[in-house]
C-alpha positions as CSV (number, residue, x, y, z in Angstrom):
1,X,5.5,3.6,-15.6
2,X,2.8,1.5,-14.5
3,X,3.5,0.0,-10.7
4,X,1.2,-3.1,-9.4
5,X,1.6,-3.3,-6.0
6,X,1.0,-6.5,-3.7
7,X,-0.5,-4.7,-0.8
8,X,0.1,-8.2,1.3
9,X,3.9,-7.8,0.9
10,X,3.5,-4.3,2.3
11,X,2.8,-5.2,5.4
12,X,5.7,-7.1,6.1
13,X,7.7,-4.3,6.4
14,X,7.8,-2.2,10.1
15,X,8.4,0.6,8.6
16,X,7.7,2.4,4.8
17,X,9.8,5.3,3.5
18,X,9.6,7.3,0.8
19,X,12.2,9.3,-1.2
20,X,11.8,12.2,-3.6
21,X,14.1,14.1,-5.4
22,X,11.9,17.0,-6.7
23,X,12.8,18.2,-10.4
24,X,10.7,19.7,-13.1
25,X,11.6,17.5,-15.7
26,X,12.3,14.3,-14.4
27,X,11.1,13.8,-10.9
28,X,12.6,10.5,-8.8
29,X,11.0,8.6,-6.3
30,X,12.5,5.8,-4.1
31,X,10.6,3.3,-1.9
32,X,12.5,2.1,1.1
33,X,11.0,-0.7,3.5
34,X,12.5,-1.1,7.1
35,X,12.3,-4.3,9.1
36,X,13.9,-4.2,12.5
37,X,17.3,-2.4,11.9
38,X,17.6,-4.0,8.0
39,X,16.4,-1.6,5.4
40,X,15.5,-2.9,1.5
41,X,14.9,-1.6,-1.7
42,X,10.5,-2.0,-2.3
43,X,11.2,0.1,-5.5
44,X,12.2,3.5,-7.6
45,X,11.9,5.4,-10.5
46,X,11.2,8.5,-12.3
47,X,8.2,10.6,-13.2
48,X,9.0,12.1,-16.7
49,X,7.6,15.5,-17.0
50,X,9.0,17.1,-19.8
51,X,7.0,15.8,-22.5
52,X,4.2,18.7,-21.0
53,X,5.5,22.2,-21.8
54,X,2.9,24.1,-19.4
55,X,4.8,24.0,-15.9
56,X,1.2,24.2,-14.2
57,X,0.2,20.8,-16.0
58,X,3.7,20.1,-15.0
59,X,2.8,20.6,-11.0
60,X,-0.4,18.6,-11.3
61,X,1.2,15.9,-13.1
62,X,3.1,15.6,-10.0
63,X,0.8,16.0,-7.8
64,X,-1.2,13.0,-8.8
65,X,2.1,10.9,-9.4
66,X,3.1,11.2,-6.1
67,X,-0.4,10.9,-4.8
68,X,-0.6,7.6,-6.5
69,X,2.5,6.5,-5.0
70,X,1.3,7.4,-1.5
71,X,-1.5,5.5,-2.1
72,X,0.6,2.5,-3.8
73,X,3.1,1.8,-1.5
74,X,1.3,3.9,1.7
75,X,4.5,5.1,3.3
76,X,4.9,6.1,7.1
77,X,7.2,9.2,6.2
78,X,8.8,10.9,3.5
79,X,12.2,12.4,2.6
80,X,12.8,14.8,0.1
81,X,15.7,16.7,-1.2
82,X,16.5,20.6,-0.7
83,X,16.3,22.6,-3.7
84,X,19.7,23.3,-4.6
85,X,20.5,26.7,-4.7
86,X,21.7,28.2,-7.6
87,X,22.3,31.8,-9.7
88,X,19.1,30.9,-12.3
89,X,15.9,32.2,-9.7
90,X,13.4,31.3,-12.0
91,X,14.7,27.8,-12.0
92,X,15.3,27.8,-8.1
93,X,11.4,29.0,-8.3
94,X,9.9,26.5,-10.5
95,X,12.4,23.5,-8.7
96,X,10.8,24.8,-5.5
97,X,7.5,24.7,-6.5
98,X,8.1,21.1,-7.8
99,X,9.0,20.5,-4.2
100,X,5.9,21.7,-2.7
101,X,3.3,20.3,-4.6
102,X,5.1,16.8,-3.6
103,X,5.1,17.5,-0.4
104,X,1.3,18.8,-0.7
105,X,0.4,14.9,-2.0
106,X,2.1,13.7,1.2
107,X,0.9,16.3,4.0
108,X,-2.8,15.4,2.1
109,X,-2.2,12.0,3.4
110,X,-1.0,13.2,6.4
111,X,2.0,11.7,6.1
112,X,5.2,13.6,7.7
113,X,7.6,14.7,5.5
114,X,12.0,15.6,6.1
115,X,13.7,17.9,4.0
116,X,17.6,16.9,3.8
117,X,20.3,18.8,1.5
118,X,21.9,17.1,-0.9
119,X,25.1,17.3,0.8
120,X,23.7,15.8,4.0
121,X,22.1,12.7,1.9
122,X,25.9,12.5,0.1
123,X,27.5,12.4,3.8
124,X,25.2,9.8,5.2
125,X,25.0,7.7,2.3
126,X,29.1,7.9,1.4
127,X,30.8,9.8,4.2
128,X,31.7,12.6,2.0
129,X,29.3,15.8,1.4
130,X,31.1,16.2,-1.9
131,X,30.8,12.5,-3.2
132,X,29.1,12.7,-6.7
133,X,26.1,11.7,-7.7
134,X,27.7,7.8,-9.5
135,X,29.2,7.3,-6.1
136,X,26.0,7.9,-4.2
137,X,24.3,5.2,-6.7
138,X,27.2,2.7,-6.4
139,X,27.1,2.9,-2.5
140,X,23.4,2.8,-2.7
141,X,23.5,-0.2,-4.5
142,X,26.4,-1.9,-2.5
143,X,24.3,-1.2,1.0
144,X,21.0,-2.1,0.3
145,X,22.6,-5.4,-1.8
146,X,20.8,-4.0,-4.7
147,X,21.4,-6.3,-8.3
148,X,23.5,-4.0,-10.8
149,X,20.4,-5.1,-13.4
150,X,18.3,-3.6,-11.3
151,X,20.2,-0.3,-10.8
152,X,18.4,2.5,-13.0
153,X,20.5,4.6,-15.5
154,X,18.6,8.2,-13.8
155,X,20.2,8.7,-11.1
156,X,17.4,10.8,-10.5
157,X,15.8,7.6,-9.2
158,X,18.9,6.8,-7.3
159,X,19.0,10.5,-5.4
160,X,15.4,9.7,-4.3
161,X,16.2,6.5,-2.5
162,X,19.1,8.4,-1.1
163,X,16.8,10.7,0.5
164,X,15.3,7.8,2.0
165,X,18.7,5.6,3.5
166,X,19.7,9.1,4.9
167,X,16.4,9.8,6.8
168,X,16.5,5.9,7.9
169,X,20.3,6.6,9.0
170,X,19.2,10.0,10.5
171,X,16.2,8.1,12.5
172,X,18.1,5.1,13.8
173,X,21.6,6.4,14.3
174,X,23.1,8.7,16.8
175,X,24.9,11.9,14.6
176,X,28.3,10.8,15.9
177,X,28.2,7.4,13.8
178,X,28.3,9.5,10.5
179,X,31.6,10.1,10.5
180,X,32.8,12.2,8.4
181,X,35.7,10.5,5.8
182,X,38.5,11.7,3.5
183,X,38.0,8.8,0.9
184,X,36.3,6.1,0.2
185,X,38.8,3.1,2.0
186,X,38.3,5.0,5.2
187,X,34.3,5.2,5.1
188,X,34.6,1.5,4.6
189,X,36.9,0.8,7.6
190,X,35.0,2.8,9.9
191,X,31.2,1.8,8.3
192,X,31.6,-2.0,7.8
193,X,28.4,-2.9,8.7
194,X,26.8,-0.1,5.4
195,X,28.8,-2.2,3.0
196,X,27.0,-5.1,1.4
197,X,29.1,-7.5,-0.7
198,X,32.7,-6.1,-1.3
């Protein structure tokens, strides 16, 4: 995917995060810009990766992609997802390579970098730890008053700009205002101001 920028509209924005969900064959990325308290979707997307079958040209291909983001859209700080842990270790190892040659790109622009689990991005961004991934995209997309045409089928994409609302939640929030819900009619009861356009 080929991004053009408008580096002008950049600086509008107090604040630039950036959102990856690290993966080995698709990689997602989410561009969040903060102004005041408000945050905004800049953009998101995916790196495909699978179209390489050497995992090393894999890493680099990442490596650049995310370095050319960085550059692009010159975030203040990024968020990234956990690995998730599972029984397959030479997936876990490849998955957690993935995740450190992202965070390499970023830390080489010396930007800082957060590592959330996926079930702390699912509580912030939902209220439940255990919300699935088509609920975090819907309430992504309900918050940040996203248009459905502009919601992308991976939800890869959508994960990564998770990554990004949570740390903006986690760095403008006290830890008592994520309150932890049983469904979804009580996270909107108690979280009225996350809800965009019910």
């Amino acid at each position: 995917m080929n991004l053009t920028v408008d580096r002008a509209n950049l600086k509008e924005w107090d604040k630039i995060i950036m959102g990856i969900d690290p993966g080995t064959n698709v990689m997602g990325y989410g561009i969040l810009g903060v102004k005041g308290r408000k945050p905004a979707m800049i953009a998101m997307g995916v790196i495909e990766l699978h179209r390489t079958d050497s995992h090393y040209l894999r890493l680099r291909h990442i490596f650049e992609r995310v370095l050319g983001l960085v550059e692009s859209f010159l975030p203040d700080e990024m968020a990234i997802e956990a690995p998730f842990f599972g029984k397959n270790v030479q997936s876990m190892l490849k998955l957690g390579r993935a995740q450190g040659v992202a965070m390499a790109a970023a830390l080489s622009r010396d930007i800082p970098i957060t590592e959330y689990e996926p079930r702390k991005i699912k509580q912030a961004i939902t209220g439940s730890g255990a919300a699935s991934k088509e609920q975090v995209r819907e309430m992504l997309r309900r918050q940040l008053a996203i248009a459905s045409e502009n919601m992308l089928p991976q939800l890869d994409a959508t994960d990564a700009l998770g990554a990004a609302l949570c740390h903006f939640y986690e760095s403008n929030r006290p830890a008592a205002s994520l309150k932890s819900c049983k469904s979804w009619k009580e996270f909107v009861a108690k979280n009225p101001d996350k809800i965009k356009g019910l």
